[in-house]
C-alpha positions as CSV (number, residue, x, y, z in Angstrom):
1,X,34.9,-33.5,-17.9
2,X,32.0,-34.3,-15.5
3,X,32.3,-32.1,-12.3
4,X,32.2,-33.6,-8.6
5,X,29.5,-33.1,-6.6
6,X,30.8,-30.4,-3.6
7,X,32.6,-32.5,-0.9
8,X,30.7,-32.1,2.5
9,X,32.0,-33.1,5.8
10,X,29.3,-34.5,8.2
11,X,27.7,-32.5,11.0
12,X,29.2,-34.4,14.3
13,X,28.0,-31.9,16.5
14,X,23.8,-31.9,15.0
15,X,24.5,-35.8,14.9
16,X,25.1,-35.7,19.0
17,X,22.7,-33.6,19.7
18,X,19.6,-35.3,17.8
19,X,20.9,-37.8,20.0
20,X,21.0,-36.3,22.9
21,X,17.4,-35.1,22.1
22,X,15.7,-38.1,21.1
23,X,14.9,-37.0,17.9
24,X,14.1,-39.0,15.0
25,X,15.5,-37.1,11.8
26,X,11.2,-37.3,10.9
27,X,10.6,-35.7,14.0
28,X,13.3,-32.9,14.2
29,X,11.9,-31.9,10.5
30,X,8.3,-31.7,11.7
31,X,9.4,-28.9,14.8
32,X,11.3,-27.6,12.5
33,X,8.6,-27.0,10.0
34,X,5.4,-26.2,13.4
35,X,8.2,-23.3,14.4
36,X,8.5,-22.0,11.0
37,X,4.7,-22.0,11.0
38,X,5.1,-19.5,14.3
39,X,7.5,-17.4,12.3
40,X,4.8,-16.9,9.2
41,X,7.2,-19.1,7.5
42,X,5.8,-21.9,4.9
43,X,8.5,-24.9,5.4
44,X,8.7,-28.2,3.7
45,X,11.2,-30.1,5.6
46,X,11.4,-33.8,5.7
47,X,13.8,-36.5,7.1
48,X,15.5,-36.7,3.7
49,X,16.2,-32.9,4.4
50,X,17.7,-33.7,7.9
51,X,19.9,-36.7,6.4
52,X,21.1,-33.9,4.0
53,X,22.2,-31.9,7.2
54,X,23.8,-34.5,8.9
55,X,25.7,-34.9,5.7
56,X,27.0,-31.4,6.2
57,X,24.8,-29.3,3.6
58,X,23.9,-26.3,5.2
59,X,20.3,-25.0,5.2
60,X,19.7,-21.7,3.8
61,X,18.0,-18.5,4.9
62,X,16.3,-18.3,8.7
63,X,16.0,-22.5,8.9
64,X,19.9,-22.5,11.4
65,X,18.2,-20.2,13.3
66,X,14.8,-22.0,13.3
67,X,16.7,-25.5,14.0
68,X,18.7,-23.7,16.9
69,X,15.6,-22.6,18.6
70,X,13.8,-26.3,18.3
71,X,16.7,-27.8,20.4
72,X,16.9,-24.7,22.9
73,X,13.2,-25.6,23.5
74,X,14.2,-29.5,23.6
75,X,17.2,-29.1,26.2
76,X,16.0,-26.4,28.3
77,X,19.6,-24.4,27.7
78,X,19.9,-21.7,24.8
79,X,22.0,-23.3,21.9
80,X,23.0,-21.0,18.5
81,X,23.0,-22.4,14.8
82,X,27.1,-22.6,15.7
83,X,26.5,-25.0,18.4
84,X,24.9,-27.2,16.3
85,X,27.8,-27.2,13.1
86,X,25.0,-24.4,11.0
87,X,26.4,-21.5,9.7
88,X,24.4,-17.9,11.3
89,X,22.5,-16.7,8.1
90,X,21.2,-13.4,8.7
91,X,17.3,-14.1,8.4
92,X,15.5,-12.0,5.9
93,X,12.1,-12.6,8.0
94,X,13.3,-12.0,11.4
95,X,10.8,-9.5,13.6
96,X,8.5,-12.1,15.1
97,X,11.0,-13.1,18.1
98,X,9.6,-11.4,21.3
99,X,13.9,-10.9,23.1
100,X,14.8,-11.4,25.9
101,X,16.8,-8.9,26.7
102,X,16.5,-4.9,25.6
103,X,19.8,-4.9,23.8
104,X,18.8,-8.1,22.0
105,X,15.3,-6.0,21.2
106,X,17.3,-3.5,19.7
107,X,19.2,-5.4,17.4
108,X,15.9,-7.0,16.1
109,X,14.2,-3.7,15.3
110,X,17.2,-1.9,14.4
111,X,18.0,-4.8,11.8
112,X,14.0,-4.4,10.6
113,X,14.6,-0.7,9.9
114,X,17.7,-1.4,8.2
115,X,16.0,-3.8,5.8
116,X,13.0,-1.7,5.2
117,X,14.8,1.2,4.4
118,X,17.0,-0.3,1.9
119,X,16.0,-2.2,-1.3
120,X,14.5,-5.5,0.5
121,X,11.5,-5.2,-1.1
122,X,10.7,-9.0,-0.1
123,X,10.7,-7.6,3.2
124,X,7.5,-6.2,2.4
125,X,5.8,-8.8,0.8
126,X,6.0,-11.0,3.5
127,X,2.4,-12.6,4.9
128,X,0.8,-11.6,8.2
129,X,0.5,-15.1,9.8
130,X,-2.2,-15.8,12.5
131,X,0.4,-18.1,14.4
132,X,2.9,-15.1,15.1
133,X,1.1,-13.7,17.7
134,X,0.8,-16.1,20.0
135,X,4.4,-16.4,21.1
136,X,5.1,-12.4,21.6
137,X,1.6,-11.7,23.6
138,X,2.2,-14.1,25.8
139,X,5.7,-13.4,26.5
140,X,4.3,-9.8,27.2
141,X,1.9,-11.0,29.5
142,X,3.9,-13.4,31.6
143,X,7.3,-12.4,31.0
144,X,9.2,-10.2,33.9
145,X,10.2,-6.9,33.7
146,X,13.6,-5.5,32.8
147,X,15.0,-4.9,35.8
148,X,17.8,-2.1,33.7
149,X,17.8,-0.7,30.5
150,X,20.4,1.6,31.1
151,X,23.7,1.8,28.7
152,X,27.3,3.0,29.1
153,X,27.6,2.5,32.8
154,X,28.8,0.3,35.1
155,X,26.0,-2.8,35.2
156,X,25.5,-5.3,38.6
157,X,26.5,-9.0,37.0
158,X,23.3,-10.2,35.6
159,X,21.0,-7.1,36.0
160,X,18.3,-6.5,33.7
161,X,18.4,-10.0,32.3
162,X,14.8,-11.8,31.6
163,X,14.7,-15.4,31.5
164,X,15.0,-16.8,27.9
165,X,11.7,-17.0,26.3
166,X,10.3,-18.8,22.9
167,X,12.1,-17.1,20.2
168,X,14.2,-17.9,17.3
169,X,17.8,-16.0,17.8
170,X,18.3,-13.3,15.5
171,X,22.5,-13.5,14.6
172,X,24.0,-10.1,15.1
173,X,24.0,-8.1,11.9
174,X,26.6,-5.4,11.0
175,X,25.3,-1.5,11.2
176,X,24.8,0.5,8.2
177,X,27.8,2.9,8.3
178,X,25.3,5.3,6.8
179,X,24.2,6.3,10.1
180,X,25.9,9.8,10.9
181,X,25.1,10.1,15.0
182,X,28.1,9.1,16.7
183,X,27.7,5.8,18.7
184,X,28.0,6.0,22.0
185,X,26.9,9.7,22.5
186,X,24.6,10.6,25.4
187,X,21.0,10.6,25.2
188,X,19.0,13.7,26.7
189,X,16.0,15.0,27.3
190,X,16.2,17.4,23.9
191,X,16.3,14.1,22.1
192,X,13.4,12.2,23.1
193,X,11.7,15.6,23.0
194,X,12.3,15.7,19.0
195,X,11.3,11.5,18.8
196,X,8.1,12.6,20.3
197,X,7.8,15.6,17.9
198,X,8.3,13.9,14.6
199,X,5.9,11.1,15.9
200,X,3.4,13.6,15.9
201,X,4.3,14.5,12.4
202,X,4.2,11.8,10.9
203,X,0.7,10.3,12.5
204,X,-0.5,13.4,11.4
205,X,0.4,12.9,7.8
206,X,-0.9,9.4,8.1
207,X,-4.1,10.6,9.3
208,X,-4.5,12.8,6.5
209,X,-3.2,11.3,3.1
210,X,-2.4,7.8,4.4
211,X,0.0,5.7,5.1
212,X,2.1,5.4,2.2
213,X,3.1,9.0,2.1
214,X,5.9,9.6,4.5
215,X,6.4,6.0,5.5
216,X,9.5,5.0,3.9
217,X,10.7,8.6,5.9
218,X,9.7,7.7,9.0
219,X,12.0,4.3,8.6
220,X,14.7,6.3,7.5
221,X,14.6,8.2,10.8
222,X,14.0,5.3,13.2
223,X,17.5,3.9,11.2
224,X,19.6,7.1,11.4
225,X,18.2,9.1,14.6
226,X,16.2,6.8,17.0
227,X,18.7,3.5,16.4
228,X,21.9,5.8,17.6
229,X,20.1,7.0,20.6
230,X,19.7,3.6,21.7
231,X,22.8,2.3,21.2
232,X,24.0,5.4,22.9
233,X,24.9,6.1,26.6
234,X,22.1,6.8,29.1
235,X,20.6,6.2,32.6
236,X,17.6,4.6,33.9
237,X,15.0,7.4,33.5
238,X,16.2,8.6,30.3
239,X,16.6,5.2,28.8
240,X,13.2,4.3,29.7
241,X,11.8,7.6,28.4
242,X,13.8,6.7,24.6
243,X,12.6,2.5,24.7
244,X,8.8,4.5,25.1
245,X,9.4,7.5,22.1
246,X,10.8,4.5,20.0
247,X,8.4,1.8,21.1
248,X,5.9,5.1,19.6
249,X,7.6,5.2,16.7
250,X,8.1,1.3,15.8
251,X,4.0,0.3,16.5
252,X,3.4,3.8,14.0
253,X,6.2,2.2,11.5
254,X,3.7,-0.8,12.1
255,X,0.7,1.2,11.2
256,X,1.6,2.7,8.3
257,X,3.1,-0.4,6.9
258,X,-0.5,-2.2,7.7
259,X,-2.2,0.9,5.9
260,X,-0.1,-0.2,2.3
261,X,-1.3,-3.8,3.0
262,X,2.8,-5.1,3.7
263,X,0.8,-6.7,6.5
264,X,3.7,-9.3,7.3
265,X,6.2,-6.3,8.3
266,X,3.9,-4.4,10.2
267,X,3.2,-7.6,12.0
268,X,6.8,-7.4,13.2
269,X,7.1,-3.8,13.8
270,X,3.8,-4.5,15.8
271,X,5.9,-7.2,17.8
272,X,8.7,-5.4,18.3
273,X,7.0,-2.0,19.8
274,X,5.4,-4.6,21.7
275,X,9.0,-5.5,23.2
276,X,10.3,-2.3,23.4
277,X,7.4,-0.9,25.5
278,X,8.2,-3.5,27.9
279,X,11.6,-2.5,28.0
280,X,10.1,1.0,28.4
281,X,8.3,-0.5,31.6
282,X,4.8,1.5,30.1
283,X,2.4,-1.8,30.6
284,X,-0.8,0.9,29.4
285,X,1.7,1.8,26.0
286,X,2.0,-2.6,25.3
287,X,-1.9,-2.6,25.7
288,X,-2.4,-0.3,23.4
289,X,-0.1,-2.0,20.4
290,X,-1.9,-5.2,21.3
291,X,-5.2,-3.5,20.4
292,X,-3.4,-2.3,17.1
293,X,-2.2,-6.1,15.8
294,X,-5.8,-7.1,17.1
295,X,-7.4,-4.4,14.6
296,X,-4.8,-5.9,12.3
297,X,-6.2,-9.2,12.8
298,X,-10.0,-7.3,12.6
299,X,-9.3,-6.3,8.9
300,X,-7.6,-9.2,7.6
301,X,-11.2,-11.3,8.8
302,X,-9.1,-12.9,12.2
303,X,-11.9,-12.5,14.7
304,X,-10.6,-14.8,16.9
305,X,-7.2,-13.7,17.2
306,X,-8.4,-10.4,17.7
307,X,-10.4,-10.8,20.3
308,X,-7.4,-13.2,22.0
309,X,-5.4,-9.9,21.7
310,X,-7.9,-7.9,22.7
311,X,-8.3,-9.7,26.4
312,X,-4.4,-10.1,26.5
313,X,-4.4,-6.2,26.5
314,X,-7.1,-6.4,28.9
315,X,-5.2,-8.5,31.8
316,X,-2.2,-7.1,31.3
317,X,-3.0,-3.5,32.2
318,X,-6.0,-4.4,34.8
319,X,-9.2,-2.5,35.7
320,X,-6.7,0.3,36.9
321,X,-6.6,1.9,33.5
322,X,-8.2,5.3,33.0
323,X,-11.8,4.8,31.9
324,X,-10.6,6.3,27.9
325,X,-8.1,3.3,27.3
326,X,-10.7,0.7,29.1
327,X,-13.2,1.7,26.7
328,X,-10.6,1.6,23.4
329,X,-9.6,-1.6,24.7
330,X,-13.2,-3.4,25.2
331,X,-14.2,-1.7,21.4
332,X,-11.3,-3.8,20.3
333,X,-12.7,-7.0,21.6
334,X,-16.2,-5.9,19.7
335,X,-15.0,-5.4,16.4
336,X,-13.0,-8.8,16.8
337,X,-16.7,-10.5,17.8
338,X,-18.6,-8.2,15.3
339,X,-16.2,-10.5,12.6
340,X,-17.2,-13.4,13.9
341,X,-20.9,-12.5,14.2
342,X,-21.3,-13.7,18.2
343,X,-24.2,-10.7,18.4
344,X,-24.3,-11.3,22.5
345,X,-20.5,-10.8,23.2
346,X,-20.0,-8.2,20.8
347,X,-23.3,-5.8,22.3
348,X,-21.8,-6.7,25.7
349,X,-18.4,-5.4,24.7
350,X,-20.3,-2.5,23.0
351,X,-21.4,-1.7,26.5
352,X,-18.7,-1.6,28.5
353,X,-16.7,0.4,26.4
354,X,-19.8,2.9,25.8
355,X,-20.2,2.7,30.0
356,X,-16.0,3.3,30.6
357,X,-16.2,6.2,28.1
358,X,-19.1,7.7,30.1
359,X,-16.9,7.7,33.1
360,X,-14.2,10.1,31.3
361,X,-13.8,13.8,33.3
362,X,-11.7,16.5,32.1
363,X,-8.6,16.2,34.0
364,X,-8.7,12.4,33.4
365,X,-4.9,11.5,33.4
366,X,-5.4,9.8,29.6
367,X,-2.4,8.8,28.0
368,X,-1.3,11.1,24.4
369,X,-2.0,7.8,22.3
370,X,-5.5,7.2,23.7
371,X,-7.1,10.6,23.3
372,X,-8.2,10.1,19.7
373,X,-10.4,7.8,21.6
374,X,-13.3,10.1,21.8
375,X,-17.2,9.9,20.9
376,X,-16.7,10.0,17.5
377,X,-14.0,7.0,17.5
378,X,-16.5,5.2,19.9
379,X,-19.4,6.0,17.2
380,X,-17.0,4.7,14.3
381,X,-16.5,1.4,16.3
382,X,-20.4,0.7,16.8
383,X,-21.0,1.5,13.4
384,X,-18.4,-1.1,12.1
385,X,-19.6,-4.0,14.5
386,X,-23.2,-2.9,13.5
387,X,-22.3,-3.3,9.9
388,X,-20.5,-6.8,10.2
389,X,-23.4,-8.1,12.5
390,X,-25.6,-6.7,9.2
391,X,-27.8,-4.7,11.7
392,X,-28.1,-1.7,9.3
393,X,-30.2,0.5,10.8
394,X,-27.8,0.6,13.9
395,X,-24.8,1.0,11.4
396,X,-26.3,3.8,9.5
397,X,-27.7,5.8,12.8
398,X,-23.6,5.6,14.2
399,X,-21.8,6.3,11.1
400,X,-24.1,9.5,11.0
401,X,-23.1,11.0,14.1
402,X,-19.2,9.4,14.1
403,X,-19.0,11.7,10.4
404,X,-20.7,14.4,12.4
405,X,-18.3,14.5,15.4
406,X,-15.0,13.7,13.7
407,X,-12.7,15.9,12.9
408,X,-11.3,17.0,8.9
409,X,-7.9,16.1,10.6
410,X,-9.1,12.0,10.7
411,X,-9.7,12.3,6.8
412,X,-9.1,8.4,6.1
413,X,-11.1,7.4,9.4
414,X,-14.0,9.8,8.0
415,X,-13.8,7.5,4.5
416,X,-14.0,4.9,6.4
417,X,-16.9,5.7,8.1
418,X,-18.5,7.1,4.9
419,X,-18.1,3.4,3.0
420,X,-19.7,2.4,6.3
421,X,-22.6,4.7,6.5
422,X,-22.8,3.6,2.1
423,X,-22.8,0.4,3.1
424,X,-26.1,0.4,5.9
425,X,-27.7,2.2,3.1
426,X,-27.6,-0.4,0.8
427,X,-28.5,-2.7,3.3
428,X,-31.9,-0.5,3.7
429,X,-32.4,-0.7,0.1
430,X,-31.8,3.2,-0.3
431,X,-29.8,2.6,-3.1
432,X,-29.2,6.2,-4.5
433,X,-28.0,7.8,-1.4
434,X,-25.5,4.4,-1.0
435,X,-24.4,5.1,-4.4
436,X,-23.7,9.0,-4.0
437,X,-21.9,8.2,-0.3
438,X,-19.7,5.4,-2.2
439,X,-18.9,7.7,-5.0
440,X,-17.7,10.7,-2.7
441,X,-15.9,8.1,-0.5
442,X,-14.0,7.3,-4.2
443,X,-13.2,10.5,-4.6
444,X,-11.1,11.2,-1.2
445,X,-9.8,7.5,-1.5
446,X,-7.9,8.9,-5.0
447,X,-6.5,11.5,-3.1
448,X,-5.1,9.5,-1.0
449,X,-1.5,6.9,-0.3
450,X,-4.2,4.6,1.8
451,X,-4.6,0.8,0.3
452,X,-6.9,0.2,2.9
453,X,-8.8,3.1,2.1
454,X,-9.2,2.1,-1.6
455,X,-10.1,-1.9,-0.3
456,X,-13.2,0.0,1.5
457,X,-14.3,1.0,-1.9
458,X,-13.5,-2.3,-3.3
459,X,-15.3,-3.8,-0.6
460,X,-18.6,-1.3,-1.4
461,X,-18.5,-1.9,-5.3
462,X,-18.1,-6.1,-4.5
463,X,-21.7,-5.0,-2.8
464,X,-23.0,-3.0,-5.5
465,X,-22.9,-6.2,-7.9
466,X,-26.1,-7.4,-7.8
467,X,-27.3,-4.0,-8.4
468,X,-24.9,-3.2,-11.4
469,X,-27.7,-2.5,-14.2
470,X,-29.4,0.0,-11.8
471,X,-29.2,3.8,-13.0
472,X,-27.8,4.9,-10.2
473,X,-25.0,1.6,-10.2
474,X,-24.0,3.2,-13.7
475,X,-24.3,6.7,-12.6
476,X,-21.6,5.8,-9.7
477,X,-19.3,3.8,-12.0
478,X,-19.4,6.3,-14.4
479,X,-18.4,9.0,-11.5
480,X,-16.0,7.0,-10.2
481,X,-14.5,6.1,-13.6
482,X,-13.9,9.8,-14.2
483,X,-11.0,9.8,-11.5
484,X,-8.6,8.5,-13.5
């Protein structure tokens, strides 16, 4: 007996509003597709794919969401995947959405926890896409303040609302009933306090042994401590001191998830500390997460959406910035022109961040997350942009005194600058002492949960190649061959 095809009833309510739009079912396929293309999202829609909707087939995974968001942009009102006859599939690759509102922000993140900390190991393989960052750094830029953030009390009609911004709606998910803090408690001082406290935990761990050894802890927290705090009861100060220690927390998330190459999550964690720091009200804290998804963009060869981010941070904080972050921000813009090898911008962001950093007295007010910023750090970045504009003697003369300064505690950040300082060597045609540098930079990249760290040797060796039947080529393969 042959089976009938599932009955569908056709979507009235899409029909009226592709009307009411003006959109050809062509047209409405090819937003739909450029949005997914915002969202890192590879999308083959077609008009054959719309006639299908209007048939009443429902599109699967984030697409009702995506749809949604190309008529709220059409209409100039905010319309859901209900509105338009869609059923509200919960999108696996939600996080790029900058939100409107701080409880909307929470969802998001909280939602991104959930999934990373649970077995959605697609969650992880998703691609960093160039195209993502556009929408959330200029919402950060341009977009107004919270005016409350505050939760359990009594709340003026329409405080603390934002106007609706470019993002695709992320449907309300259910919470994990895993998570033991009782909803609704009050927040206090004691509890940012500890927030605070394992962030410096865990950065230090990441320092030291990379970021794939306590990362999959640190989401674990964010879903079963810092997610009840914010959905918890609170006031002004305290709420905006929590939205800060979790905006900390998130970009870190964000970090180590970069430093095991799941470069499409930490993207969105990246976007979402981004929003939470808003909602924090710390305009200094959102410039620094820029500079993080521009270093990001650095590694992944984006030097032009890193130096985009890099002057986004830049205007947004203003020349009133202590002289340590104006200096970590304009390094930021260098290693983004160092990529692209523009010599002339990146010597003259070179040189303003070496002239803020000269400007730094003790006593200088400088934010906890910018103090790493020191002369090693500023050493590191010259070598890096010295190395990528292949100006080798430069690279080599940095990398010697950033290894010199920095301290054991930074022991990826000194690999780093070892492959570096391997790497200038080569360049000079001292060969042997490249070759010893690479082999010992081997050697602490095995001890370490750090794919980034074992790309930099990948990276050397790829160098090495047209040297492979030298002695001291074979000596280092053989070296690096006895680590297992």
């Amino acid at each position: 007996m042959t089976e009938r095809p599932p009955h569908h009833t056709p979507n009235r309510q899409l029909a009226a509003l592709i009307a009411e739009a003006g959109f050809s079912n062509a047209g409405l396929a090819r937003r739909v597709d450029q949005l997914g293309i915002e969202h890192g999202l590879d999308l083959r829609y077609d008009k054959t794919s719309v006639t299908r909707w209007l048939r009443g087939q429902q599109p699967r995974g984030t697409t009702p969401a995506l749809i949604a968001e190309v008529f709220t942009r059409r209409l100039g009102r905010r319309l859901s995947a209900q509105d338009l006859g869609l059923d509200a599939c919960a999108p696996v690759y939600a996080g790029l959405e900058f939100a409107a509102t701080p409880s909307e922000a929470v969802d998001i993140v909280s939602g991104l926890w959930r999934k990373d900390s649970g077995s959605h190991a697609e969650l992880r393989k998703i691609a960093f896409t160039p195209a993502g960052l556009v929408v959330p750094s200029r919402d950060w830029l341009i977009g107004r303040a919270d005016e409350r953030v505050a939760r359990g009390e009594a709340q003026p009609e329409g405080a603390g609302r934002v106007p609706a911004q470019s993002r695709v709606t992320v449907p309300r998910q259910r919470r994990n009933d895993r998570v033991d803090r009782t909803q609704g408690s009050r927040v206090t001082s004691g509890d940012i306090a500890a927030l605070r406290s394992v962030g410096e935990l865990f950065r230090a761990l990441d320092h030291a042994y990379g970021g794939g050894h306590a990362r999959q802890a640190l989401v674990r927290y964010l879903e079963h401590e810092a997610e009840p705090m914010l959905r918890g009861t609170y006031g002004e100060a305290t709420g905006r001191r929590l939205f800060a220690a979790a905006a900390d927390l998130t970009r870190l998330a964000g970090w180590t998830s970069y430093d095991i190459a799941a470069h499409g999550l930490a993207q969105r964690y990246f976007v979402q500390a981004l929003r939470l720091a808003q909602a924090a009200g710390d305009r200094a804290y959102g410039s620094y997460v820029l500079v993080t998804m521009s270093r990001q963009a650095v590694y992944l060869g984006h030097g032009r959406e890193a130096v985009q981010l890099a002057r986004v941070a830049q205007q947004g904080i203003g020349s009133s910035a202590p002289p340590t972050v104006q200096a970590l921000l304009h390094s930021a813009e260098a290693r983004g022109h160092g990529v692209l090898g523009e010599v002339r911008a990146c010597t003259a962001a070179l040189a303003r961040a070496e002239r803020a950093l000269e400007t730094v007295r003790p006593g200088d007010d400088t934010p906890y997350w910018a103090r790493f910023f020191d002369e090693a750090q500023l050493a590191d970045e010259l070598a890096h942009c010295h190395r990528d504009l292949q100006q080798y003697r430069a690279a080599s003369q940095h990398a010697e005194r950033s290894l010199q300064l920095r301290a054991a505690g930074f022991a990826r950040s000194r690999l780093f600058c070892r492959v570096v300082l391997a790497t200038a060597r080569l360049g000079l045609g001292e060969l042997e002492q490249a070759c010893t540098l690479g082999a010992e930079a081997a050697l602490q990249a095995s001890e370490m949960r750090s794919v980034r760290a074992h790309e930099y040797v990948r990276e050397f060796e790829r160098r090495l190649e047209p040297y492979r039947d030298a002695a001291a080529v074979r000596g280092y393969r053989e070296r690096v061959a006895a680590l297992g």
